[in-house]
C-alpha distance (Angstrom), angle and dihedral (degrees) to the residues before:
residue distance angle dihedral
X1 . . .
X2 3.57 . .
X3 4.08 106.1 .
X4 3.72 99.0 -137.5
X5 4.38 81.6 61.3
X6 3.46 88.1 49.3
X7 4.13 95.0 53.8
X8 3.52 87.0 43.5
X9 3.87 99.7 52.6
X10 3.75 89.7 47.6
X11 3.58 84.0 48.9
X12 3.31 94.0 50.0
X13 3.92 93.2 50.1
X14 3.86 88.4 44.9
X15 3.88 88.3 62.1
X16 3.84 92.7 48.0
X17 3.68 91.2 51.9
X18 4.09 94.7 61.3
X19 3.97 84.6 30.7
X20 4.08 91.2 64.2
X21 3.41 93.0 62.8
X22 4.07 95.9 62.7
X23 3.92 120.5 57.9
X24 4.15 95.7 -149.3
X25 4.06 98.2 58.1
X26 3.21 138.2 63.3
X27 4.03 134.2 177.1
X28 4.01 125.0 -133.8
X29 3.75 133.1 -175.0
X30 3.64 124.1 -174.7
X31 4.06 122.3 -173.9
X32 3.93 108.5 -163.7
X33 3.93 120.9 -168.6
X34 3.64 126.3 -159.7
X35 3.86 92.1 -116.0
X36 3.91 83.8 63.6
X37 3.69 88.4 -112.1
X38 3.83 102.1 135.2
X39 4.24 136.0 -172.9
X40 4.03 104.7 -146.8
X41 3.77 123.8 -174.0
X42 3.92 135.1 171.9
X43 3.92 129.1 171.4
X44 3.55 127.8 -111.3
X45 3.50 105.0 -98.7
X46 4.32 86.4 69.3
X47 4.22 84.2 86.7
X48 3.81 94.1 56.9
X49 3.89 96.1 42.3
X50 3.88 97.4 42.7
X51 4.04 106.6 25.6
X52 3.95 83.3 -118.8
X53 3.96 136.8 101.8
X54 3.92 121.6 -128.3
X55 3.63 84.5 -109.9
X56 3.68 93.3 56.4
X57 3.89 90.2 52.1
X58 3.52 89.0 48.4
X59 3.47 96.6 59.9
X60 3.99 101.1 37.5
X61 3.96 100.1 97.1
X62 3.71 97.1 -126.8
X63 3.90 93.9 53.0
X64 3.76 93.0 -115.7
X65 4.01 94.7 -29.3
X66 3.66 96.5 119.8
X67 4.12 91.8 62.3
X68 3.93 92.0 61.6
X69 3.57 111.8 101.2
X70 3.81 117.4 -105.2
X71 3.96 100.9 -115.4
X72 3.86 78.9 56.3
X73 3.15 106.2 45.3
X74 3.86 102.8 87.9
X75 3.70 96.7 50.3
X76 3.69 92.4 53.2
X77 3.24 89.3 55.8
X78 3.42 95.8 47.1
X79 3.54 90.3 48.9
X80 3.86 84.7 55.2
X81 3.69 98.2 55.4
X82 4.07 89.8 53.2
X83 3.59 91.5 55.1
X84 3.35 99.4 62.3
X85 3.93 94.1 51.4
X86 3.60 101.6 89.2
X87 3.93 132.5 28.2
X88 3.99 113.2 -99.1
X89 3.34 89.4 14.0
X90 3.94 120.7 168.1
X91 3.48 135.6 -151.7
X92 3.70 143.7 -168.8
X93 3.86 131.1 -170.5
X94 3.61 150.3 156.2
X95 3.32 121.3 -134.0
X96 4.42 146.7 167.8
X97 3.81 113.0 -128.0
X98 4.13 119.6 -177.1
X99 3.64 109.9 -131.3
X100 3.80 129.4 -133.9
X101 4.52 89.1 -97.4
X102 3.79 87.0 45.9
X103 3.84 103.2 -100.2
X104 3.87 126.0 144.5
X105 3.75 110.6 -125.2
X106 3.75 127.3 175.3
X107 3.94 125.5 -127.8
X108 3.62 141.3 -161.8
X109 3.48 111.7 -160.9
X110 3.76 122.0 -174.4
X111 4.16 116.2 -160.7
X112 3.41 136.0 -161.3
X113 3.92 118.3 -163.6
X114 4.16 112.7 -158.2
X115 3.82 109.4 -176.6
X116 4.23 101.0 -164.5
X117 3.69 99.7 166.9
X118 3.87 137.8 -21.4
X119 3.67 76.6 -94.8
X120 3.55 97.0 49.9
X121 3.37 140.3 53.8
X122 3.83 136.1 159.0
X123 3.62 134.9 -159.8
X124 4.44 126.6 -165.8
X125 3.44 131.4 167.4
X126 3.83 148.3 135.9
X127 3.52 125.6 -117.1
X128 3.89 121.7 -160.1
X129 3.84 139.7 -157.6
X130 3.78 104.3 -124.0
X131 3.58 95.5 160.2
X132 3.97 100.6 117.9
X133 3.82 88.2 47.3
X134 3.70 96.4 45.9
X135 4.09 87.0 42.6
X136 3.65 92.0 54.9
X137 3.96 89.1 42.5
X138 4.17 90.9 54.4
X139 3.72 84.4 44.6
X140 3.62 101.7 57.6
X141 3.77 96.3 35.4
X142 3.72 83.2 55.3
X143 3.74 86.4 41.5
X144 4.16 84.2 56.1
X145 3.61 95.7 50.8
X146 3.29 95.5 56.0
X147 3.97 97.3 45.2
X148 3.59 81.6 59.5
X149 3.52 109.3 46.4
X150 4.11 81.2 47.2
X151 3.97 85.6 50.3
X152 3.77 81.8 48.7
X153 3.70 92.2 49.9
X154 3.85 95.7 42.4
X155 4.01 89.7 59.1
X156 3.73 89.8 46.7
X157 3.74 96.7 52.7
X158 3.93 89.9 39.7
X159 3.80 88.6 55.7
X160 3.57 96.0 44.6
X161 4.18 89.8 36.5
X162 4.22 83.4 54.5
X163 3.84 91.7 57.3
X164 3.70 98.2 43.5
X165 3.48 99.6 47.6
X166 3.98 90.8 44.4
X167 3.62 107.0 34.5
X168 5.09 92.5 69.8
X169 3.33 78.8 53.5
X170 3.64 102.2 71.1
X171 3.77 93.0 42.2
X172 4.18 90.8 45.5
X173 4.08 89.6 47.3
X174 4.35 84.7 47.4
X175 3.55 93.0 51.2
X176 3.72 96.4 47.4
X177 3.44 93.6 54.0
X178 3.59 86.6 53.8
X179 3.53 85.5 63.8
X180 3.29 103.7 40.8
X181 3.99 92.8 50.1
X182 3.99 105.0 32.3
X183 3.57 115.2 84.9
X184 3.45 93.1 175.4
X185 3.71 112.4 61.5
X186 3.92 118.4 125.9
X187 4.28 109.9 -120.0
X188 4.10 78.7 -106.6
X189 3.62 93.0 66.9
X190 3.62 101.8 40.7
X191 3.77 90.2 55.3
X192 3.50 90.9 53.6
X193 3.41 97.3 45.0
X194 4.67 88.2 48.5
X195 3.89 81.6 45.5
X196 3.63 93.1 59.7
X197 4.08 97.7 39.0
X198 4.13 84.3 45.0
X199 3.96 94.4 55.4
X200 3.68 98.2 37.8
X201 3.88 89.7 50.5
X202 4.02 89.0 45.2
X203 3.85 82.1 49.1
X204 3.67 96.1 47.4
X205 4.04 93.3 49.8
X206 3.68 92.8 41.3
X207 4.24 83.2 64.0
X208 3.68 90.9 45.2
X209 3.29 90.5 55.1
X210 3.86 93.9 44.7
X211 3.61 85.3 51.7
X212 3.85 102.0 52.0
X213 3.73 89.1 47.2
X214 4.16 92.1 46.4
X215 3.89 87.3 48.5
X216 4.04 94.9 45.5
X217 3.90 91.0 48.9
X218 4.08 92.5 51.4
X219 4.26 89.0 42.9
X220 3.98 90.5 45.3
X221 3.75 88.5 -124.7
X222 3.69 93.7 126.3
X223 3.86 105.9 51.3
X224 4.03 116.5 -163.8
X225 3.66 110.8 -117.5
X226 3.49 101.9 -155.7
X227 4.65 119.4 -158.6
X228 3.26 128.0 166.5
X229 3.86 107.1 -92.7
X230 3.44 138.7 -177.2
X231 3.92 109.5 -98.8
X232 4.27 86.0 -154.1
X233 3.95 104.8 51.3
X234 3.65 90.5 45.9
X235 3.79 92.6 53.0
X236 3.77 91.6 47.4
X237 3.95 87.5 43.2
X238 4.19 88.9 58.6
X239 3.96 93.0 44.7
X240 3.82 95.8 50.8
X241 3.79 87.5 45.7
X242 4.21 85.9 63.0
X243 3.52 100.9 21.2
X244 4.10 90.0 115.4
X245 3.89 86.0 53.4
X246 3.76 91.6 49.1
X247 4.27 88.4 47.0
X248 3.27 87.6 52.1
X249 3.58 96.5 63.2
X250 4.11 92.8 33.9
X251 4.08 83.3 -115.4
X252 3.61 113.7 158.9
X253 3.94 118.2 -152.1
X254 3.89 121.7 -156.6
X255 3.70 115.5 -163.9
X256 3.93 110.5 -159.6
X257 3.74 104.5 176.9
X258 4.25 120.6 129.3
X259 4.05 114.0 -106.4
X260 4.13 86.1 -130.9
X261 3.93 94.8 54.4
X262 3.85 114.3 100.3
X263 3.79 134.9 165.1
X264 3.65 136.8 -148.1
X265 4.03 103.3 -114.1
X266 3.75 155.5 140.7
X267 3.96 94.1 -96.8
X268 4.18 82.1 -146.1
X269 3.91 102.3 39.3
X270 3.63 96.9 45.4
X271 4.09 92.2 36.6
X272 3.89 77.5 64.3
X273 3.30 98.0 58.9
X274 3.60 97.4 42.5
X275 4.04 80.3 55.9
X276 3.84 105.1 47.6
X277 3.75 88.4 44.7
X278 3.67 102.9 56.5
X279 3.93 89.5 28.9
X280 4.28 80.7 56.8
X281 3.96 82.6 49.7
X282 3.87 102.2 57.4
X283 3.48 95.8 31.5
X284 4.68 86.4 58.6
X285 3.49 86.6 35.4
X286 4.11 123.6 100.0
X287 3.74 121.0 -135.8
X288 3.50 112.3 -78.6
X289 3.86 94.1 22.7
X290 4.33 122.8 137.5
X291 3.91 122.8 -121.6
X292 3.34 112.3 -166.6
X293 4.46 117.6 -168.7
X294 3.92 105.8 -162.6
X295 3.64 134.0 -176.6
X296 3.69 137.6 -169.5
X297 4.04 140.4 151.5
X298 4.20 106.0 -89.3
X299 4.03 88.7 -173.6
X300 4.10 143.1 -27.6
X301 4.28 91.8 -64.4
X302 3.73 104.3 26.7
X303 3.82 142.5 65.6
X304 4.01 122.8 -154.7
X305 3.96 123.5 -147.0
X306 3.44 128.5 -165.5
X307 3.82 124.8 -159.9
X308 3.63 107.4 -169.5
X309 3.94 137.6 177.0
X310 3.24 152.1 161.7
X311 3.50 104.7 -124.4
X312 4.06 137.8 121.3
X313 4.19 89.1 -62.4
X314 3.97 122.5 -147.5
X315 4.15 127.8 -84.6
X316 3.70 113.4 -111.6
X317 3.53 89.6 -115.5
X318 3.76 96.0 52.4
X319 4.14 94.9 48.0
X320 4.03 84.8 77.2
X321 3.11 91.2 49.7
X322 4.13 92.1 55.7
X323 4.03 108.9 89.3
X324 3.49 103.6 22.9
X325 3.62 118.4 114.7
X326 3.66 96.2 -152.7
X327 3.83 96.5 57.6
X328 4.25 101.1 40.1
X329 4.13 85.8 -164.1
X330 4.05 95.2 -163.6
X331 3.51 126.2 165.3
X332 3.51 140.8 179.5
X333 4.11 121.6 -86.1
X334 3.87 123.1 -131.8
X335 3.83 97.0 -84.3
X336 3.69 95.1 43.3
X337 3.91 91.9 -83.4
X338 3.68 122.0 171.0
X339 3.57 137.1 -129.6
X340 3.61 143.7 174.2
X341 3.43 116.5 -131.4
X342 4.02 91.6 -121.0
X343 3.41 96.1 76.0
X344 4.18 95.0 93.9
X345 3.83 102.2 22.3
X346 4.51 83.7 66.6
X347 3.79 88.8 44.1
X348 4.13 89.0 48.7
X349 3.98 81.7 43.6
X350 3.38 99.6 48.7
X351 3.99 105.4 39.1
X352 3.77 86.4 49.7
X353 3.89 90.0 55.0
X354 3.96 84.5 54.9
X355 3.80 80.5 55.3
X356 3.71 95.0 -108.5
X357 3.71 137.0 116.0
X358 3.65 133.1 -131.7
X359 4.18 125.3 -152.2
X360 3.68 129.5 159.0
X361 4.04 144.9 -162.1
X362 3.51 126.5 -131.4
X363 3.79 152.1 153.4
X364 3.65 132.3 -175.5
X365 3.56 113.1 -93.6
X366 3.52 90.2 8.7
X367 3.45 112.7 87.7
X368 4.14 123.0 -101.5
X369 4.25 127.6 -113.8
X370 4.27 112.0 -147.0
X371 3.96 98.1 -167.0
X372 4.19 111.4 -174.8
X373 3.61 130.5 -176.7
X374 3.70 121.8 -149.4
X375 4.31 131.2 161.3
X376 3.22 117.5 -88.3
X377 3.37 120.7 -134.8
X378 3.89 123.7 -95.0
X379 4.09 106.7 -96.6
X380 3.85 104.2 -121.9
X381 4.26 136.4 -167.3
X382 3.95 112.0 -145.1
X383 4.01 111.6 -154.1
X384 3.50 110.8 -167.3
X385 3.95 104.8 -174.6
X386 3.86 128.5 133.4
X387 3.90 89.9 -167.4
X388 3.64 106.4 89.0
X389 3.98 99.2 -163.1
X390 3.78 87.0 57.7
X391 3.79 92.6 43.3
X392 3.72 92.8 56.9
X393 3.59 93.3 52.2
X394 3.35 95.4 38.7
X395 3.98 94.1 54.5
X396 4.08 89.6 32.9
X397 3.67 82.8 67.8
X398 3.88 109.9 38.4
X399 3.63 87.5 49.9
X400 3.61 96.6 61.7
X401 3.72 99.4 37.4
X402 4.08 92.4 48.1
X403 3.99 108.9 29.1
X404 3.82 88.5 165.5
X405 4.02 89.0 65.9
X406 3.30 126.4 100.4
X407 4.06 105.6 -133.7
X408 3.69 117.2 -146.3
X409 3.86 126.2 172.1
X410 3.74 130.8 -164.9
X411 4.33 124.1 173.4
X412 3.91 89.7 -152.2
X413 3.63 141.5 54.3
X414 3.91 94.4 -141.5
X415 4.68 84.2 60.2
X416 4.22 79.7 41.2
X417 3.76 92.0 58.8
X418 3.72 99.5 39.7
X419 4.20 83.6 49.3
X420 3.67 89.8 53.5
X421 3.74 103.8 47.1
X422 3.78 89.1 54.4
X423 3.37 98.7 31.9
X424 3.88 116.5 21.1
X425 3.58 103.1 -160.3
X426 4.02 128.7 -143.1
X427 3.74 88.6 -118.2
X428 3.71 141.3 17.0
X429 3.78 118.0 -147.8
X430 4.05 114.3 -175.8
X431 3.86 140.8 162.4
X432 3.73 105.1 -134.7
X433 4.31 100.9 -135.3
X434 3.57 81.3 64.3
X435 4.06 117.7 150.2
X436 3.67 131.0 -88.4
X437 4.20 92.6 8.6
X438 4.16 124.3 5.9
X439 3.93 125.5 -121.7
X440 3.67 93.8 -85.0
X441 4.35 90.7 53.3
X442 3.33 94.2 43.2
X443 4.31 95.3 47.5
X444 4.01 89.8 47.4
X445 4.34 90.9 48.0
X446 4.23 79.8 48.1
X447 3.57 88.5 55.7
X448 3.80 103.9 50.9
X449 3.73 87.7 43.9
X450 3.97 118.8 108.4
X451 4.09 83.4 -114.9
X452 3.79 99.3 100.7
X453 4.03 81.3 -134.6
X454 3.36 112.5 -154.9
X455 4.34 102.2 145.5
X456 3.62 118.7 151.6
X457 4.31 103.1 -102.7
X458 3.41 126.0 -155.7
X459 3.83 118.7 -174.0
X460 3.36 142.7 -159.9
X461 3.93 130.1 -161.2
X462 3.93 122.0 -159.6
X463 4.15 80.0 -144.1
X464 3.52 146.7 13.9
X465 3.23 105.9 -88.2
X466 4.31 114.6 157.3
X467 3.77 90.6 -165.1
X468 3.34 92.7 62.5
X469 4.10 97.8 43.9
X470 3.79 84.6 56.4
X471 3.95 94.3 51.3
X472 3.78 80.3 51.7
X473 3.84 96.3 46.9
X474 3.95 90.6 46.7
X475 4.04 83.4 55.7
X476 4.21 93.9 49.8
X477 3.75 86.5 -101.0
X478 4.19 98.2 149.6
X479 3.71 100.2 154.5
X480 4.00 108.4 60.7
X481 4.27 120.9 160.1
X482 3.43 127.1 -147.6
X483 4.38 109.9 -140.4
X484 3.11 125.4 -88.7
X485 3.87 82.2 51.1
X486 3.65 116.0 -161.1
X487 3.95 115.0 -123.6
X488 3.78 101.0 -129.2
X489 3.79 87.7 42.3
X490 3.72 96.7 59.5
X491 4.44 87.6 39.4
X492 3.58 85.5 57.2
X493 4.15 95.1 47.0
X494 3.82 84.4 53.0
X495 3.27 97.8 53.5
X496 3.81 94.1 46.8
X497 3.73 93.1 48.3
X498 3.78 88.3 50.9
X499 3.50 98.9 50.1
């Protein structure tokens, strides 16, 4: 055996000895004769990098070719080629391989190109996993692109931010000195002129406040707070805050949303964008138009919204244009109303920090759609029963017959009331000799609460008493029990009172 093969094989195995020790190299010597006869070799550690055995290599016909990824492929070849130009030569590349399950890895492989005869020709490197290094390298130059197309962004909406804030000013400081210096204006024109300075400073605050609220969601200074809230009330809550604006313009505005749907919310953030939407609505909308609010379940964990008008709709091109930050797209409503251009990048903001998403559907003339997913929140059972024989049944049932339910239990109506202020469960299930106040108590204290109660109740009475069943009808109690209550009974109450 020629001696040269012999110091390179115990090179070779020299390598693979301090190469067993790491799990991201691995060492390969190939010996090629002109005769095409050929003595291959890799170490170990090829199986765990590539999926394959050396003897799997060995017998693919491009000597591991096939596993480099196609977008690769050429330049590895290339790189190939160039090695073999020059004797000793050395290489150095960087390449993607697919492994055996599939998965993208990144290699370094370093080559060294021995040229012994004609006849003779040998080939040793070491090839390295620098995936991790090269994942964390695409990460942060991804990570750099987008710090500066947000740095790109931020001096756009400055710049834009700059001449909106400044440019009312100018026409509010002219038409105060109007006032100020005019003796003669008729009452007509200085109401005019105070209508215009009161609007554009409404305006003007309106983006502050926008602003303050965009810049405390980015810092994390204003943290979402998120209860379970009743996706109805709040609607009704936004349309009676803009009802005059809506009478104004002889717009009528349907809500369609169930009285058992809630969502799991920042009562303030997502009152905004309740507000800004339907404000948005009126203020495209012609006199006489229809807005209709809907609401419905889009899957187990989400609710969907619609907003919907009839108003002067949104260009293609402008819709783009809608929540970014950097543009502020604002135009004026049908009566001259102004806007911001704020308004619908904070709503984008803040439904996406409830981990939803908001798109819409519009056409000029025709009308535009706002449809927003947010969670719902978690559907939950409230037993309210100090006697714990009757609890365990109780629960030992309910949890059987509704899995999906969240089960909570409470031996007082003082731990029930705290529960449903933060909670407000789907249903209410309570004995009525209860401690510290009965059914009837703690129903009436419910009712003069600011919680717009309006829970499903079942009760149940230790006796028959009629007195008390009318107490409970008078509150919208419908479903009352008599002890000992009989499982299937009280399964079939729930599901009435849910339904």
């Amino acid at each position: 055996m020629d001696r040269t093969l012999i110091s390179a094989k115990n090179e070779c195995n020299y390598f693979a000895d301090i190469t067993s020790g790491f799990d991201e190299s691995f060492y390969f010597f190939i010996n090629r004769f002109g005769d095409e006869r050929e003595e291959v070799f890799y170490s170990e550690k090829i199986e765990h990098i590539t999926g394959y055995t050396a003897q799997e290599i060995i017998l693919m016909n491009g000597r591991g070719l096939e596993l480099v990824a196609d977008e690769d492929l050429n330049y590895v070849k290339l790189m190939y080629a160039e090695l073999e130009k020059y004797d000793n030569n050395k290489i150095d590349l960087v390449y993607r391989i697919v492994t055996k399950k599939r998965v993208v890895k990144f290699l370094n492989e370093k080559i060294i190109f021995q040229k012994q005869s004609e006849n003779q020709k040998i080939y040793k490197g070491i090839v390295t996993d620098i995936s991790t290094g090269k994942n964390q390298e695409e990460y942060l130059l991804k990570h750099l692109e987008e710090l500066s197309q947000m740095n790109h962004a931020k001096d756009n909406f400055i710049s834009i931010l700059s001449h909106d804030l400044r440019a009312p000013f100018t026409s509010i400081l002219g038409f105060t000195e109007i006032l100020l210096n005019e003796h003669h204006l008729t009452e007509a024109e200085r109401t005019e002129y105070l209508n215009y300075i009161h609007n554009s400073s409404a305006n003007q605050l309106q983006l502050v406040n926008y602003l303050l609220d965009w810049s405390r969601l980015q810092t994390g200074r204003l943290h979402l707070e998120p209860i379970r809230l009743h996706a109805q009330t709040i609607v009704f809550n936004c349309v009676s805050s803009l009802t005059g604006n809506a009478i104004r313009k002889n717009i009528d505005i349907k809500v369609r949303i169930s009285d058992n749907l809630y969502i799991q919310a920042d009562e303030r953030l997502i009152t905004q964008v309740f507000t800004n939407l339907l404000s948005n609505a009126i203020k495209f909308s012609p006199d006489g138009k229809v807005i209709e609010i809907k609401a419905e379940r889009y899957d187990d964990e989400l609710v969907e919204f619609v907003v919907k008008d009839e108003g002067i709709g949104i260009s293609r091109d402008h819709q783009s244009k809608l929540f970014r930050f950097d543009k502020m797209f604002s135009t004026s409503g049908t009566k001259g109303e102004r806007g911001t251009g704020l308004g619908l990048p904070l709503v984008k903001e803040i439904i996406e920090k409830h981990n939803g998403k908001i798109w819409l559907y519009s056409e000029e003339n025709k009308g535009s759609e706002f449809h927003f997913i947010i969670p719902s929140a978690s559907s939950t059972i409230l037993l309210i029963e100090s006697m714990e024989d009757d609890y365990q049944i109780y629960e030992a049932s309910i949890k059987e017959k509704f899995p999906e339910f969240k089960m909570v239990g409470v031996t007082n109506s003082y731990e029930a009331i705290n529960f449903i202020i933060k909670e407000h469960p789907t249903l209410i299930i309570a004995s009525h000799d209860n401690p510290l106040m009965n059914g009837t108590q703690l129903l009436k204290a419910l009712h003069k609460s600011d919680l717009n109660f309006h829970t499903p109740f079942i009760a149940i009475l230790n006796k028959n008493d009629e007195s008390i069943k009318k107490t409970y009808d008078e509150l919208g109690v419908k479903s009352v029990l008599l002890k000992p209550v009989d499982p299937d009974v009280l399964i079939y109450k729930i599901i009435v009172e849910l339904n």
